[in-house]
N, CA, C and O atoms as a Tripos MOL2 file, in Angstrom:
@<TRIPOS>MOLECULE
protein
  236   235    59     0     0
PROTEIN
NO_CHARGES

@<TRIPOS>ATOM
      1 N         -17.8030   10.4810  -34.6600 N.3       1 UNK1
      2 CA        -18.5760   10.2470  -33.4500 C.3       1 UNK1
      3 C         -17.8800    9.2400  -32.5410 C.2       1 UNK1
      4 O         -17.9600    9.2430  -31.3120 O.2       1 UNK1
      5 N         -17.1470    8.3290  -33.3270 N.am      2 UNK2
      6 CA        -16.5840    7.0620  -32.2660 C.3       2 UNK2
      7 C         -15.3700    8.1600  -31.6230 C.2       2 UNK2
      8 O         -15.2200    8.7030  -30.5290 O.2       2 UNK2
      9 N         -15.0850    8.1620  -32.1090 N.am      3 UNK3
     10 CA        -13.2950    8.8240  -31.6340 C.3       3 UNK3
     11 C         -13.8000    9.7350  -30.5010 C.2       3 UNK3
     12 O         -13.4500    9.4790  -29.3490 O.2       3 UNK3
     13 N         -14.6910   10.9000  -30.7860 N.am      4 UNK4
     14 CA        -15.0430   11.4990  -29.6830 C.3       4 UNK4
     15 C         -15.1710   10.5910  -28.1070 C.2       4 UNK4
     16 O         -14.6460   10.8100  -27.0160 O.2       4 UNK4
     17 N         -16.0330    9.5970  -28.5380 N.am      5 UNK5
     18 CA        -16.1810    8.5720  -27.1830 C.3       5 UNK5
     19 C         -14.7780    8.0020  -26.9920 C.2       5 UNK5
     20 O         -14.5680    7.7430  -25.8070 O.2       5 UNK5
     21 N         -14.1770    7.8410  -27.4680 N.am      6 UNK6
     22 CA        -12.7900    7.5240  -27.2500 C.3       6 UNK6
     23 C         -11.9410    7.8230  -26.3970 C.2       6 UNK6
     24 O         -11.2130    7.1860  -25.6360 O.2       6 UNK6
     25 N         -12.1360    8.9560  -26.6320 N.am      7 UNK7
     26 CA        -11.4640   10.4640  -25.9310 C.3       7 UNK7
     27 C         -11.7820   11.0400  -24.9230 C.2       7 UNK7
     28 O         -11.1770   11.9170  -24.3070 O.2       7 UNK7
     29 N         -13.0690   10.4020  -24.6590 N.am      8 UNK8
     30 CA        -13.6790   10.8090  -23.5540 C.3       8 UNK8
     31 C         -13.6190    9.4850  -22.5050 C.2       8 UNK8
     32 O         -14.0070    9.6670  -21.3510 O.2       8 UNK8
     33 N         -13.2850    8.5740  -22.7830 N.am      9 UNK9
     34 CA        -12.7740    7.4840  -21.9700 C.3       9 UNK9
     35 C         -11.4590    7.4690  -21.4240 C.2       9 UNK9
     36 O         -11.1190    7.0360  -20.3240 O.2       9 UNK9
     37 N         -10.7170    8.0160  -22.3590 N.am     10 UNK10
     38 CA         -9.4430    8.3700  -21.6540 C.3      10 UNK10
     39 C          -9.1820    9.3650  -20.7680 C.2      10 UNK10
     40 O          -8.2690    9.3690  -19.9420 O.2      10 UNK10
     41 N         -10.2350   10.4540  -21.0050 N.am     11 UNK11
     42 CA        -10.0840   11.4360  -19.8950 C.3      11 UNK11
     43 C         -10.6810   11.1860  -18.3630 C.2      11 UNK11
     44 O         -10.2850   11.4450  -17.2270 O.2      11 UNK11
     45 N         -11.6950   10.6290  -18.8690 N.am     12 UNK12
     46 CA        -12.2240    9.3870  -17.3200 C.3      12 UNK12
     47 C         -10.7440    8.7780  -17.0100 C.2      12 UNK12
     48 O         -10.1050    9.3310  -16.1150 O.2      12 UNK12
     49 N         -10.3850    8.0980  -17.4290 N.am     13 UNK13
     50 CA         -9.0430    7.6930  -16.7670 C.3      13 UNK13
     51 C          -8.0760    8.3840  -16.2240 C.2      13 UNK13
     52 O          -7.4990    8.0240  -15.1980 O.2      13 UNK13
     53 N          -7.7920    9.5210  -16.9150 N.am     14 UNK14
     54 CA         -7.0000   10.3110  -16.3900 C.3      14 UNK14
     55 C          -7.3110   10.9610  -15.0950 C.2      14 UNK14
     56 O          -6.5420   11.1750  -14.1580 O.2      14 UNK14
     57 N          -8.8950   11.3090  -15.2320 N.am     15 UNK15
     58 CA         -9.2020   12.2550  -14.0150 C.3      15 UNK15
     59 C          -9.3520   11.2620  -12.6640 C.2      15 UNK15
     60 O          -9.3290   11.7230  -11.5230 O.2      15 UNK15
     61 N          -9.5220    9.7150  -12.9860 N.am     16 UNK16
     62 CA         -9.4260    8.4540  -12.2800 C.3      16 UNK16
     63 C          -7.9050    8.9760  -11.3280 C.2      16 UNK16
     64 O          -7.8830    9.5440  -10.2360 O.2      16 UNK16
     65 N          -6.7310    8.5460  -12.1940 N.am     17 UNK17
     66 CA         -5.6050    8.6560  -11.8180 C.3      17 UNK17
     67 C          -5.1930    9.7700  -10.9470 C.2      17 UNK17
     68 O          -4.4220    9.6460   -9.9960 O.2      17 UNK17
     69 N          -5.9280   11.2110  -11.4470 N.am     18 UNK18
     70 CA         -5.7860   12.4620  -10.6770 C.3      18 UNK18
     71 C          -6.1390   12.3050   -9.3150 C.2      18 UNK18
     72 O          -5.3680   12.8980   -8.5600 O.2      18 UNK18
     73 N          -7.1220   11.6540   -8.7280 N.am     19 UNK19
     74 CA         -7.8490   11.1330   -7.9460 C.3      19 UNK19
     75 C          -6.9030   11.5830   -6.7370 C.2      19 UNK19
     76 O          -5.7370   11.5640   -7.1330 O.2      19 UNK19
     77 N          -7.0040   12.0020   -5.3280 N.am     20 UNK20
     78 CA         -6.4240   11.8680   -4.2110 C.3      20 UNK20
     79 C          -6.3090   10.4960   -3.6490 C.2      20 UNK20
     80 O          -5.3270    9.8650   -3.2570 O.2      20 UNK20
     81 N          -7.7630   10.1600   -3.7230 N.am     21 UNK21
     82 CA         -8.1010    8.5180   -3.0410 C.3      21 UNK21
     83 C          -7.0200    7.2790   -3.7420 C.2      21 UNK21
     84 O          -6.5060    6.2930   -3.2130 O.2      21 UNK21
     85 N          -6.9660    7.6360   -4.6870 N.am     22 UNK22
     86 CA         -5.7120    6.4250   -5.2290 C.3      22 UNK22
     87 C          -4.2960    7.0510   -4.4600 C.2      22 UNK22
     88 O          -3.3920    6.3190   -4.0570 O.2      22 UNK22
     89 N          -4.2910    7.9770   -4.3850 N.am     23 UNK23
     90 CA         -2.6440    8.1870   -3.4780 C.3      23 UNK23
     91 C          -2.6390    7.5770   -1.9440 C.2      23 UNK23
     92 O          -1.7060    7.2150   -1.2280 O.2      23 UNK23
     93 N          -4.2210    7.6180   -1.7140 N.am     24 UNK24
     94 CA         -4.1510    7.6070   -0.3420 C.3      24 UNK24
     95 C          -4.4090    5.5940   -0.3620 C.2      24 UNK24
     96 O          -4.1420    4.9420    0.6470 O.2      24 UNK24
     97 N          -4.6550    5.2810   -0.9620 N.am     25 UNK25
     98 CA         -4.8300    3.6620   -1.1100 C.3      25 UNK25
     99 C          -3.3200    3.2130   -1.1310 C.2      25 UNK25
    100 O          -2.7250    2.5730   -0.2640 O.2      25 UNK25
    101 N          -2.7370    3.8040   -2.5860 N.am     26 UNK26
    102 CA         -1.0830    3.3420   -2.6670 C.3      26 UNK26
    103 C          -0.2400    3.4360   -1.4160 C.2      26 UNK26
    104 O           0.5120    2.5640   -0.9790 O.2      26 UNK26
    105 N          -0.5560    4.9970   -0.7530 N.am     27 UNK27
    106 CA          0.4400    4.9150    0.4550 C.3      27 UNK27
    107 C          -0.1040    4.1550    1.5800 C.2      27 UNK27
    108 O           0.8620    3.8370    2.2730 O.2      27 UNK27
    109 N          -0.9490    3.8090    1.9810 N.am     28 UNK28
    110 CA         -1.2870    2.8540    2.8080 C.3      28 UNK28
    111 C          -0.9710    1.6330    2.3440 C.2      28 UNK28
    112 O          -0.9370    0.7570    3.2080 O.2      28 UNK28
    113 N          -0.7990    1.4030    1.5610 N.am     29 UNK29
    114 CA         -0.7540   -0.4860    1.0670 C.3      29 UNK29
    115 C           1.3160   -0.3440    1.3620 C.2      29 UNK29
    116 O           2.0410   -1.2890    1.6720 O.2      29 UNK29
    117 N           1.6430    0.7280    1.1900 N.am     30 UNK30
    118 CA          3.1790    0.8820    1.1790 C.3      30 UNK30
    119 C           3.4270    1.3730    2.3770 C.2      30 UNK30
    120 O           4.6240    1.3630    2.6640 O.2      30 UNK30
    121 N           2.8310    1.7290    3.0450 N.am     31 UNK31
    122 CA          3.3770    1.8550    4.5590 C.3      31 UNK31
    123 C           3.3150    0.5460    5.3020 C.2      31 UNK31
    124 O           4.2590    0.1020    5.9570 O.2      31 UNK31
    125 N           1.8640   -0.1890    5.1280 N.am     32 UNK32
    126 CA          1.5160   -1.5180    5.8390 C.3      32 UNK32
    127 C           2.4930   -2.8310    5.4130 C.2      32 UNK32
    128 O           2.4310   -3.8830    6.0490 O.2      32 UNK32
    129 N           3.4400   -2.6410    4.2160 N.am     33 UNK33
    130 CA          3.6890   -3.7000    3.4660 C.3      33 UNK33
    131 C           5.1830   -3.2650    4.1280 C.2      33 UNK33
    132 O           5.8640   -4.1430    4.6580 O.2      33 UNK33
    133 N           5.6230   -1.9750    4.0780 N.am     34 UNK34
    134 CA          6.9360   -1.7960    5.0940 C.3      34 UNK34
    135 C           7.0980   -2.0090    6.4760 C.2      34 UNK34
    136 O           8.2200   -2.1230    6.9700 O.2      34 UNK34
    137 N           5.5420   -2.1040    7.4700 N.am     35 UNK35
    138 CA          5.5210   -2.0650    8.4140 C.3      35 UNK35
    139 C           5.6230   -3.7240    8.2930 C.2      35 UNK35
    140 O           6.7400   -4.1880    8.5220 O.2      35 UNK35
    141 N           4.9070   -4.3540    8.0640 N.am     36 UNK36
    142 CA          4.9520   -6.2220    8.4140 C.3      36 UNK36
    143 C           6.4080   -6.6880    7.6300 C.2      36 UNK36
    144 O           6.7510   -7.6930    8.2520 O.2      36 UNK36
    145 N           7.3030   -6.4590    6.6850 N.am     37 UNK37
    146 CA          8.3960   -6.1070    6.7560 C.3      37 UNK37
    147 C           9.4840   -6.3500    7.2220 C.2      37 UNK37
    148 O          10.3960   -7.1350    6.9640 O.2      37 UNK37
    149 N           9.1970   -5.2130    8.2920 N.am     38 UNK38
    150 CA         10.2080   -5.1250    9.5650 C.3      38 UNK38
    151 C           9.5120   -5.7910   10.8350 C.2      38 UNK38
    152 O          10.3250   -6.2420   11.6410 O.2      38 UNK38
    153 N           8.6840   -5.8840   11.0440 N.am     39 UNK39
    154 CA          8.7360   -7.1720   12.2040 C.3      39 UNK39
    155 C           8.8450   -8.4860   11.6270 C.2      39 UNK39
    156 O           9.2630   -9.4180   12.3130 O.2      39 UNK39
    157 N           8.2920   -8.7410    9.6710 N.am     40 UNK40
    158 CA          8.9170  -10.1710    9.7680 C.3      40 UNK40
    159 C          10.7290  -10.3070   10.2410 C.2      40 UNK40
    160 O          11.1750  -11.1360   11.0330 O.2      40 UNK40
    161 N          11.3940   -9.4300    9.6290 N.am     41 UNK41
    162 CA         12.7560   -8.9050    9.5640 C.3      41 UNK41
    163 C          13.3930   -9.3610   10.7980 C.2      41 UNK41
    164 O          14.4130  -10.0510   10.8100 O.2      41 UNK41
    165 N          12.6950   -8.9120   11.9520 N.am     42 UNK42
    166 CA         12.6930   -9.1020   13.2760 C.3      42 UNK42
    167 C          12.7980   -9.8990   13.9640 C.2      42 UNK42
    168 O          13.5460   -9.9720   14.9390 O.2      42 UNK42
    169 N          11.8440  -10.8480   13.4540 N.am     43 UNK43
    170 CA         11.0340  -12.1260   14.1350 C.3      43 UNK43
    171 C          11.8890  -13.0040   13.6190 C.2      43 UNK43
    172 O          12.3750  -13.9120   14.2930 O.2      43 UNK43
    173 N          12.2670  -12.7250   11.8150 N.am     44 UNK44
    174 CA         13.3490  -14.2350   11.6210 C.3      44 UNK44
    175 C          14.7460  -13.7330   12.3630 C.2      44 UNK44
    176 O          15.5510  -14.6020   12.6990 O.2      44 UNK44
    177 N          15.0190  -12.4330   12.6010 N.am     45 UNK45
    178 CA         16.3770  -12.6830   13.6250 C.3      45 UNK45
    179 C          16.2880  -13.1120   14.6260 C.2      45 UNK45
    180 O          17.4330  -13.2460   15.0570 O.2      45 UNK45
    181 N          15.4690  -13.4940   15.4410 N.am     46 UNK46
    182 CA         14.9210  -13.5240   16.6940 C.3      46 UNK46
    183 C          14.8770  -15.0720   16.8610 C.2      46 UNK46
    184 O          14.5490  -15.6050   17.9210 O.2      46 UNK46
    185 N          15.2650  -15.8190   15.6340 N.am     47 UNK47
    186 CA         14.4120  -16.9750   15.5590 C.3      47 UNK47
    187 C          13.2020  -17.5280   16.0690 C.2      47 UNK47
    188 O          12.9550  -18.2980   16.9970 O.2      47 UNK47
    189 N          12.3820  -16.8200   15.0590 N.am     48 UNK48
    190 CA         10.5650  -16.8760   15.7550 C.3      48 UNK48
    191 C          10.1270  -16.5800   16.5450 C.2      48 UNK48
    192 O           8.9170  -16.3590   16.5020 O.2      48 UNK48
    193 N          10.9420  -16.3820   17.8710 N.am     49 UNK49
    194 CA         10.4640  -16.0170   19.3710 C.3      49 UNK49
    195 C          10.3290  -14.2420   18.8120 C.2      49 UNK49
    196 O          11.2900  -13.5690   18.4390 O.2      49 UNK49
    197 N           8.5240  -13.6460   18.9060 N.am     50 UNK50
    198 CA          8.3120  -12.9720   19.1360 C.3      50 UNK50
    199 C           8.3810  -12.0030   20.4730 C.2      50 UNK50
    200 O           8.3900  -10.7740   20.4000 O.2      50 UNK50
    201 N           8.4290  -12.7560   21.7070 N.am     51 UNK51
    202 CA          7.5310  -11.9140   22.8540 C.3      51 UNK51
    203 C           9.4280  -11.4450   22.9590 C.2      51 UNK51
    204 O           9.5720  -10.2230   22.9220 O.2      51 UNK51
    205 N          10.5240  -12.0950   23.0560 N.am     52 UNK52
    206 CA         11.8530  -11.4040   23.3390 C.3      52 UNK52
    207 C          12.4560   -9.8160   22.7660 C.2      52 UNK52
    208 O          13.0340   -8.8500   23.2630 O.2      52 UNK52
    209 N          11.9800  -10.1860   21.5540 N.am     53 UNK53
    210 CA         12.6270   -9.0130   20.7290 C.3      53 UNK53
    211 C          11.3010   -7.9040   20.5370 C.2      53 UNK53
    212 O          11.4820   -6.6990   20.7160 O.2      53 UNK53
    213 N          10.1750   -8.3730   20.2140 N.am     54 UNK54
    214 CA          9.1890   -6.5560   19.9220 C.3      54 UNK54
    215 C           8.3460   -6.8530   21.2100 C.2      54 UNK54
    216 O           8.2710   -7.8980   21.8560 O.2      54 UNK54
    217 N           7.7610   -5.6960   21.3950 N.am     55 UNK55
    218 CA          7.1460   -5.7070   22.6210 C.3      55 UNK55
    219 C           5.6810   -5.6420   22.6210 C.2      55 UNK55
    220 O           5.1560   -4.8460   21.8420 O.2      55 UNK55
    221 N           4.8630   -6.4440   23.4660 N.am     56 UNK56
    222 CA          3.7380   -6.8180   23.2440 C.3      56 UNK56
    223 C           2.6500   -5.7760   22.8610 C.2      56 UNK56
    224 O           1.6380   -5.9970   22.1960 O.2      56 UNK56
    225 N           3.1340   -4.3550   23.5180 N.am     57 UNK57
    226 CA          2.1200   -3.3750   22.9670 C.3      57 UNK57
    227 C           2.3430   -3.0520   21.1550 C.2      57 UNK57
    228 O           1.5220   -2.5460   20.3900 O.2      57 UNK57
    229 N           3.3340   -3.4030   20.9390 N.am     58 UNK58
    230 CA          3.4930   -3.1070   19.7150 C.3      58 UNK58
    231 C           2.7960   -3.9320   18.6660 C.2      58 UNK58
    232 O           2.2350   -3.5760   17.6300 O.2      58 UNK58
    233 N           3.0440   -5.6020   19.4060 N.am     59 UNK59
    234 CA          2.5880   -7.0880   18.0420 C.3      59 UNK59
    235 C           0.8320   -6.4290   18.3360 C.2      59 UNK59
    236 O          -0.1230   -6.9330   17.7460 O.2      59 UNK59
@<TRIPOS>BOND
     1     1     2 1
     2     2     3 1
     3     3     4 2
     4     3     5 am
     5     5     6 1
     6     6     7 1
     7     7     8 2
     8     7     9 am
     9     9    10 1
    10    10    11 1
    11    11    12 2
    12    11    13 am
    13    13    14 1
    14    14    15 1
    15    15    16 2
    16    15    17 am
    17    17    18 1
    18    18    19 1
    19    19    20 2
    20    19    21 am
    21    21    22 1
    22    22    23 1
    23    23    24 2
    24    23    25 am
    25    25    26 1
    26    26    27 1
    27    27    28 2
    28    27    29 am
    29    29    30 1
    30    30    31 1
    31    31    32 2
    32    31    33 am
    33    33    34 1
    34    34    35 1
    35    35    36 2
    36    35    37 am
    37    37    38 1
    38    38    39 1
    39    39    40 2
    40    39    41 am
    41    41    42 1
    42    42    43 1
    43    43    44 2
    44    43    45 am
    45    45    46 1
    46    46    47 1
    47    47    48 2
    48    47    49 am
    49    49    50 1
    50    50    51 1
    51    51    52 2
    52    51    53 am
    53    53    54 1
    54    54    55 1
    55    55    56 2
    56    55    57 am
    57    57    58 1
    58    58    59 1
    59    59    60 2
    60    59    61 am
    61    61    62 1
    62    62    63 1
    63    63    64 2
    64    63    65 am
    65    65    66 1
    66    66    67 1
    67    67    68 2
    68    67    69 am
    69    69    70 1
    70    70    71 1
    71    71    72 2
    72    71    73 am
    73    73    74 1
    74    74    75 1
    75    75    76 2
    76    75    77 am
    77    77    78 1
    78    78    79 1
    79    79    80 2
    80    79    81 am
    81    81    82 1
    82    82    83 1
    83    83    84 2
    84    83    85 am
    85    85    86 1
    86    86    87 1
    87    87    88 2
    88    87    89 am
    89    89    90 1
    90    90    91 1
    91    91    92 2
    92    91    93 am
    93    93    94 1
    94    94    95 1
    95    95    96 2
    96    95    97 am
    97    97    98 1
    98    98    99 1
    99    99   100 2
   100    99   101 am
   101   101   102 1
   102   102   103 1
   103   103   104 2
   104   103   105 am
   105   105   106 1
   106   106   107 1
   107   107   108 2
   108   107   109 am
   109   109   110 1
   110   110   111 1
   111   111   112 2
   112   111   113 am
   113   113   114 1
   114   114   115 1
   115   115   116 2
   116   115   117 am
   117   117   118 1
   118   118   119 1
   119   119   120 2
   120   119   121 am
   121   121   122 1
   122   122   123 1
   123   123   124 2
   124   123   125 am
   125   125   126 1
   126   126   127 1
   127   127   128 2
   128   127   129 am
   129   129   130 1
   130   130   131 1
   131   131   132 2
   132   131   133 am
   133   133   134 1
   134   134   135 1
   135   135   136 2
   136   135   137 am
   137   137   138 1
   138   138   139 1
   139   139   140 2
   140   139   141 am
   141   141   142 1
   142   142   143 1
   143   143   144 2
   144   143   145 am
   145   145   146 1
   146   146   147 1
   147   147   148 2
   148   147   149 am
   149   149   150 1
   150   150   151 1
   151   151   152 2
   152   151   153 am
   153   153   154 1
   154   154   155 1
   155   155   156 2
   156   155   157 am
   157   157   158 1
   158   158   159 1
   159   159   160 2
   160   159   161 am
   161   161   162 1
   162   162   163 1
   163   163   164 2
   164   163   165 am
   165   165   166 1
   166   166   167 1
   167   167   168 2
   168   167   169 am
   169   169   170 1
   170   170   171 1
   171   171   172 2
   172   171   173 am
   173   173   174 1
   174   174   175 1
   175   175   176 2
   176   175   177 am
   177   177   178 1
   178   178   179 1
   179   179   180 2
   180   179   181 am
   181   181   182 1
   182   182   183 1
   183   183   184 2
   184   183   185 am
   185   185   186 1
   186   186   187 1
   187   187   188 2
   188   187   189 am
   189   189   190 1
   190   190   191 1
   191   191   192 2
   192   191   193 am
   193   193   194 1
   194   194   195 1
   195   195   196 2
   196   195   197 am
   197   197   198 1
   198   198   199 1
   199   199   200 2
   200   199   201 am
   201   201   202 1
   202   202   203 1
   203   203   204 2
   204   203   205 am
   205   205   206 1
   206   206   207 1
   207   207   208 2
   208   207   209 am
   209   209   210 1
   210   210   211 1
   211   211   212 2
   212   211   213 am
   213   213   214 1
   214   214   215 1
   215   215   216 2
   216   215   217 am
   217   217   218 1
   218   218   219 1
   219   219   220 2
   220   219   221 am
   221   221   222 1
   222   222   223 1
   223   223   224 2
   224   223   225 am
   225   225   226 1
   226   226   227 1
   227   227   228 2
   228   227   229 am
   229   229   230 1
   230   230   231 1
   231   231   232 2
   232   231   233 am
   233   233   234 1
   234   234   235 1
   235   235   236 2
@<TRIPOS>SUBSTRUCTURE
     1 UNK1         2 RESIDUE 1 A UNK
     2 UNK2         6 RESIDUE 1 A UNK
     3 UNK3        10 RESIDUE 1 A UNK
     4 UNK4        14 RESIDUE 1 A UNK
     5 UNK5        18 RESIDUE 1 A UNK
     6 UNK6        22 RESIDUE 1 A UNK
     7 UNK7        26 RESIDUE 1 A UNK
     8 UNK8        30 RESIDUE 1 A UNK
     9 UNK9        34 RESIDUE 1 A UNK
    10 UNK10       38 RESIDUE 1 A UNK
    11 UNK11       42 RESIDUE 1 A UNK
    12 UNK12       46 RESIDUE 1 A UNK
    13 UNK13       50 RESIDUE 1 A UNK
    14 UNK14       54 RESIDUE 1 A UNK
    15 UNK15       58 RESIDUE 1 A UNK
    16 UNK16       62 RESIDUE 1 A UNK
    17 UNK17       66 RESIDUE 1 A UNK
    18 UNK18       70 RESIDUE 1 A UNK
    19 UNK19       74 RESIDUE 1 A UNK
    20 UNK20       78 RESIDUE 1 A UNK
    21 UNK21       82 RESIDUE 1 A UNK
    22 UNK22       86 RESIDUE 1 A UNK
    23 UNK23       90 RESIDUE 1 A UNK
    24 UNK24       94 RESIDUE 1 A UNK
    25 UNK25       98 RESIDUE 1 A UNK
    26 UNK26      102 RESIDUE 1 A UNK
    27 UNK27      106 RESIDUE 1 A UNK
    28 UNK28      110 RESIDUE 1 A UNK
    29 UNK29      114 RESIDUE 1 A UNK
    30 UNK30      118 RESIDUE 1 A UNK
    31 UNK31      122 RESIDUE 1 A UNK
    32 UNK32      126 RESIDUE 1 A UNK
    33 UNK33      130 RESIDUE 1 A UNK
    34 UNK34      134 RESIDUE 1 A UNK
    35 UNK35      138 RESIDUE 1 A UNK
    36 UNK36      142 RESIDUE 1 A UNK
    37 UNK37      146 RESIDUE 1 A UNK
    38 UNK38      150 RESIDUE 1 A UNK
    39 UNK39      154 RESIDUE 1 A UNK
    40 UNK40      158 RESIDUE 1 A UNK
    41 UNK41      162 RESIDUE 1 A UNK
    42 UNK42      166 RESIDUE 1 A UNK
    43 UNK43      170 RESIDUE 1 A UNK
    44 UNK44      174 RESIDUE 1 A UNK
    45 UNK45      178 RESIDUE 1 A UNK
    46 UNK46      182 RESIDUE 1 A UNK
    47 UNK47      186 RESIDUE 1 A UNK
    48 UNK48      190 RESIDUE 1 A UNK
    49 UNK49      194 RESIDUE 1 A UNK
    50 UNK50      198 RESIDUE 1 A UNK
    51 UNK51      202 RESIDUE 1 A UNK
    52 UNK52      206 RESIDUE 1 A UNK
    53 UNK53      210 RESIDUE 1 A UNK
    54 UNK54      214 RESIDUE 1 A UNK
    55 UNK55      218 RESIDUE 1 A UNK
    56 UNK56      222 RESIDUE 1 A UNK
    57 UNK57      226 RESIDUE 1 A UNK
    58 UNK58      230 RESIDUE 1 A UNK
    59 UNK59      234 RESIDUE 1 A UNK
């Protein structure tokens, strides 16, 4: 009887993992984390002066 529940906890997990919504969480956290990134990237070439180098519609 235990093992059965066992087994059935792991398949909750699995079908967890199957999930679309976790792909769509991961790639957003990895797009946003590439996007701030490259304007920090930016900003320290720039030496801090934002408004020279990206353009205000963008910050």
């Amino acid at each position: 009887m235990k093992l059965n529940k066992d087994i059935s906890i792991f398949t909750k997990a699995e079908n967890v993992w199957k999930d679309k919504d976790w792909k769509k969480i991961i790639l957003f956290l990895l797009v946003m984390t590439l996007v701030s990134v490259t304007f920090n990237i930016l900003i320290i070439k720039n030496g801090g002066k934002i408004e020279e180098n990206i353009p205000y519609a963008v910050v």
